[in-house]
N, C-alpha and C positions, 0 to 999 in steps of 0.2 A: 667544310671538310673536317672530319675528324683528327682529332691531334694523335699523332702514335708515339709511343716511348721508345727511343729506338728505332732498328728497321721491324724487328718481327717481333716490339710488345704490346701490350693491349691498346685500343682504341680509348676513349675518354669515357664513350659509352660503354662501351664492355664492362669498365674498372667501377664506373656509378652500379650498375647493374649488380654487376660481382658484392659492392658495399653495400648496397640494398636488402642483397639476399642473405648478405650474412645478419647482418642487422636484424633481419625478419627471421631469418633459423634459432638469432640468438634468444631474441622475443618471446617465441615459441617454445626451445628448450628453459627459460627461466620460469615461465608459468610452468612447465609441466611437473620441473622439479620444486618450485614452492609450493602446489597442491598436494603432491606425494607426499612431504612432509608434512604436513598442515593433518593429512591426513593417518598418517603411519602413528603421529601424534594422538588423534581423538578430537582433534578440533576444528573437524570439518566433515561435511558429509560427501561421498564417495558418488553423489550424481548431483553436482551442483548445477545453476542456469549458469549457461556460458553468454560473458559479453564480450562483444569484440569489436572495437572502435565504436562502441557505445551500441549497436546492434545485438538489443537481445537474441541467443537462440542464434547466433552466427557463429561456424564452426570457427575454432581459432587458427586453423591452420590459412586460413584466410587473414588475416590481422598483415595491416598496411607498414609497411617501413615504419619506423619511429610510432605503429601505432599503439594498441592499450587491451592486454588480454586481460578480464577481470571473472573474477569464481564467486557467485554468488550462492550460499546458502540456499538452498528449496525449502520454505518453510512448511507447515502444515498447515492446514488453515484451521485447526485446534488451537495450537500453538500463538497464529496471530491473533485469535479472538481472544484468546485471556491475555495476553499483551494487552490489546487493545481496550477490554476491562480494565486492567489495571492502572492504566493512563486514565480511562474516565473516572475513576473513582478517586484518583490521585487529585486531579484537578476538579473535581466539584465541591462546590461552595456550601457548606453545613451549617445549619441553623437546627433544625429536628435529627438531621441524616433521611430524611425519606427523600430527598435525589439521588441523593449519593447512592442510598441502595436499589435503586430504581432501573436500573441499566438494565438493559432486557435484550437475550439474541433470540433469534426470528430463524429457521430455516423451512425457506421457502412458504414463508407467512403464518409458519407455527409456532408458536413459545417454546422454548428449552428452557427447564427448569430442573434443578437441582443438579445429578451427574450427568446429565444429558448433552453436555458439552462432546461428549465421548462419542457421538453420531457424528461430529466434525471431522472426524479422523479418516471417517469413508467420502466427506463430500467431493464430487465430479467436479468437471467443467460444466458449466450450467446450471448450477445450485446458487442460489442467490443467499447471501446470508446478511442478515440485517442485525444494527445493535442501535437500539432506541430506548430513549427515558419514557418511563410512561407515565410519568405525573404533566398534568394539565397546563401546568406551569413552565415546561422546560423549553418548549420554543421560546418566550421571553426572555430566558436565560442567555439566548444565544444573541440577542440582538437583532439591526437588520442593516446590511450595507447596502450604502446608497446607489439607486442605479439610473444613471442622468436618463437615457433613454426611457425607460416607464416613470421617471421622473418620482419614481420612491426615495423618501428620504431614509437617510442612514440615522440611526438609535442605537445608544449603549444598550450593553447587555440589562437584563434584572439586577444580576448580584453584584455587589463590587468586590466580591471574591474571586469573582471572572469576569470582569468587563470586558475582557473580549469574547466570551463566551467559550463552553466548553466542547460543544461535539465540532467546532473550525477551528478548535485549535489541535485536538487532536488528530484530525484528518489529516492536519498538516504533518503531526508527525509521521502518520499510517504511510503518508507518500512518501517520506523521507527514507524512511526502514523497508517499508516493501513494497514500493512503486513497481520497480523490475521485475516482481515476481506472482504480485495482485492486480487485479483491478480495483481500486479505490474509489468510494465518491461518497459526497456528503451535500445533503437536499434537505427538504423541509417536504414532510409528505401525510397524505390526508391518510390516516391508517386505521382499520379494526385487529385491537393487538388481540389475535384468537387464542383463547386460552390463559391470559394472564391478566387482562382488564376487559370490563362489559362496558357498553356505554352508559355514560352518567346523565341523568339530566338535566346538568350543563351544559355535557358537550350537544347532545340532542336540541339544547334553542343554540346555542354560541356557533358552534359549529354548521356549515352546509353538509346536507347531508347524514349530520348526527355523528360526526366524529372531530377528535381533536386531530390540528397539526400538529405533529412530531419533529423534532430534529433525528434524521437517519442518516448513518453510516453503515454505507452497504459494501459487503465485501466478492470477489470473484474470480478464481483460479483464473490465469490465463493460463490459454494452451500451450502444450510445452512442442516447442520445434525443434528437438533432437533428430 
C-alpha cells in the first residue's frame, strides 16, 4: 500500500514521479540552454546530431531521469578527410618522405588530386570515400595482428617510427572524433588506385591478380535521423 503524507498528500508514487519529471524537465531545459549559448557564441553549429542516453538521432525530449543529453558537431566529410590527412602525415615515419606524401583519397574509386577535395563538401549517404597510401611498401608498415582462429601470426610494423603502424592507429583516432557521426573502418584491400598509380611489374608477379594490398580507411555519412 502506498504510504501518504498526511490524509490528502501525495502518495510515494506520485512524489517519485513528480521528482523524476522534474529532473527530466531540468535535463532538458540545461541542454537547451548550453546549446543556445555555445551557439549565440560562434562555437557550435546550429543542426548538430542529437545523443540521448547514448542513442544517436534520439530526440532529447525523450532522455531518461538522471540520463545524458549530448550536441554533437555534424562534421563535413571535407573537413574529416583533411583531419584525417593530417594525422596520417603526422604520424608516418620518414626516411625519403615519399610515404608520408603518399596518402591518396579515392571517391568512389577515383583519385582526388590537388583541390579536388572540394567535391567532398557535396558527398551523400552512399559515397564511399577511401584514403590509402600508395607505395608498395605501406601494408608492411602496418604490421599484422595475430588471429588464433586462422592461426596468423602477429608482426611488428616495417618502421620503428610506427611500430604500431600508421592507418590502425589512426582509425582509432577517426573512431574516437567521429564515430557518432561517420562510419569508420580500416581493412587491408586488394586496389587499382585509378588515376594516381598504373600497375607495376612487381605488383603484377607479387600480387594476385596484378595489384598491390593497401592499407584503407574508408569513410561514410551515416544517415541522419532527425
Amino acid at each position: 500500500m502506498a504510504t501518504k503524507y498526511g490524509m490528502d498528500g501525495p502518495t510515494t508514487a506520485e512524489t517519485v514521479k513528480w521528482v523524476l519529471g522534474t529532473i527530466e524537465a531540468t535535463t532538458i531545459a540545461t541542454a537547451e540552454e548550453v546549446l543556445r549559448r555555445e551557439v549565440a557564441a560562434g562555437n557550435f553549429t546550429t543542426e548538430p546530431v542529437v545523443v540521448t542516453d547514448g542513442a544517436v538521432g534520439r530526440d532529447y525530449h525523450q532522455v531518461r531521469p538522471f540520463g545524458k543529453i549530448e550536441f554533437v558537431a555534424q562534421p563535413t566529410m571535407r573537413l574529416a578527410v583533411e583531419w584525417t590527412l593530417e594525422m596520417l602525415r603526422r604520424l608516418s615515419p620518414v626516411a625519403t618522405g615519399r610515404y608520408r606524401d603518399s596518402h591518396v583519397v579515392l571517391l568512389n574509386g577515383t583519385g582526388l588530386t590537388g583541390q579536388g577535395l572540394a567535391v567532398l563538401d557535396r558527398a551523400r549517404e552512399g559515397d564511399r570515400i577511401q584514403i590509402v597510401n600508395v607505395q608498395p611498401y605501406a601494408r608492411k608498415i602496418e604490421g599484422q595482428r595475430a588471429k588464433r582462429r586462422k592461426q596468423i601470426r602477429g608482426r611488428r610494423g616495417l618502421s620503428k617510427q610506427a611500430p604500431g603502424g600508421v592507418y590502425r592507429k589512426v582509425h582509432q583516432l577517426l573512431v574516437q572524433r567521429y564515430g557518432r557521426t561517420l562510419f569508420v573502418d580500416y581493412r587491408l584491400e586488394r586496389l587499382e588506385v585509378g588515376g594516381v598509380e598504373g600497375r607495376s611489374l612487381a605488383a603484377q608477379t607479387r600480387s594476385k591478380g596484378g595489384f598491390y594490398v593497401y592499407p584503407v580507411l574508408q569513410l561514410y555519412l551515416k544517415p541522419k535521423i532527425f
